[in-house]
N, C-alpha and C positions, 0 to 999 in steps of 0.2 A: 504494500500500500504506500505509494509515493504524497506525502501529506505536505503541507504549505509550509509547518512549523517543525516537524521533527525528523525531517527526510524519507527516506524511504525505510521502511519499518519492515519485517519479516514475518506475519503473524499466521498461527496456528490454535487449535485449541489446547495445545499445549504449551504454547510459550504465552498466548494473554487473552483466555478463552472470552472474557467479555469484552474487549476490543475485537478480537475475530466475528463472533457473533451478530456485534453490533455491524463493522461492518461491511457481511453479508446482506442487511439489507438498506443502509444507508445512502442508497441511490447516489455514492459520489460525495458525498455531503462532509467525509470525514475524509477523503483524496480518492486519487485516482487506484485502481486497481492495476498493477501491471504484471500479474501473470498469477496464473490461477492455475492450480493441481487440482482434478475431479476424481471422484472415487466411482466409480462405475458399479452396476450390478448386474447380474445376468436379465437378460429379455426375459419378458413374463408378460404375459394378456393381463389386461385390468377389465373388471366388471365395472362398469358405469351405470348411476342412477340418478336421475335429473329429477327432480322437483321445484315446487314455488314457495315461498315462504314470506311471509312476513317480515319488515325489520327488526319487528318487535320476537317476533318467534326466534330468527337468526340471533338476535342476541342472547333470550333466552336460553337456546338449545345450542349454542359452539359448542362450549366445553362438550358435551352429549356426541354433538357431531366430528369434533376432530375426536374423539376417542373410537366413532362407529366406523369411520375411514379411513384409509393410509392417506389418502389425497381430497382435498377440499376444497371448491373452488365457488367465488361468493359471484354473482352480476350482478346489479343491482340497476335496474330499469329507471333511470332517470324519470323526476315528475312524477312518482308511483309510491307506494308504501309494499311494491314487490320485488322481491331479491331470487333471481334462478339460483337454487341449488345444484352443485355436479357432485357428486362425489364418487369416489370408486378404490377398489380394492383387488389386490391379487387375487386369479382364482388360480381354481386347481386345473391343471392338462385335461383332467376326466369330462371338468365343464365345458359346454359348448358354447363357446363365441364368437362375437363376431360372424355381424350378416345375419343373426336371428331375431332380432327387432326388425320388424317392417316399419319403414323410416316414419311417416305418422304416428305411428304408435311410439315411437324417441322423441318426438315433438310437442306430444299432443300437452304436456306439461305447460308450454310456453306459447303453443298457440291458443289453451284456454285462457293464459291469462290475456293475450292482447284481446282477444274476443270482448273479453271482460272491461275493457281498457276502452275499446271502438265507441264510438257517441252511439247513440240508437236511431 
């Protein structure tokens, strides 16, 4: 991390794990990133499940929801009090996916809410 005030810095979660952490997601804010090592893992299908949720539900229910999925992903529909849900999780080989949602039916989450949304 090449910073304004203490030069280029070395960080890890071992040598200053709340400076690494932070940032990871400090959009820049704390300097520039200039080379990054990723840990990789092996390829694996993820189950996805898309729903709508309230703002007030989304806050309620995070903690609930990052504990019920590996990946959690918020949209929040500008002008609206509704937020798309995504979340998903490793499955197993045995599961079948992919290509077994008829694409409507992956949607119909977000196109009842704009229906909902449409003047009358």
């Amino acid at each position: 991390l090449a910073t304004p005030s203490s030069g280029v810095l070395d960080l890890s979660e071992d040598t200053d794990a709340e400076l690494f952490h932070l940032a990871k997601v400090g959009l820049g804010a704390l300097g520039i990133v200039t080379e990054v090592t990723l840990r990789c893992v092996p390829m694996h299908k993820l189950k996805e499940e898309t729903f709508v949720l309230s703002r007030s539900e989304v806050r309620r229910r995070h903690p609930e929801l990052l504990l019920s999925y590996q990946h959690v992903r918020y949209m929040w529909i500008p002008y609206t009090d509704s937020v798309v849900v995504v979340g998903s999780n490793p499955c197993g080989d045995e599961e079948k996916v992919g290509g077994t949602a008829v694409p409507s039916e992956a949607l119909k989450p977000a196109q009842d809410m704009l229906r909902g949304l449409a003047p009358s």
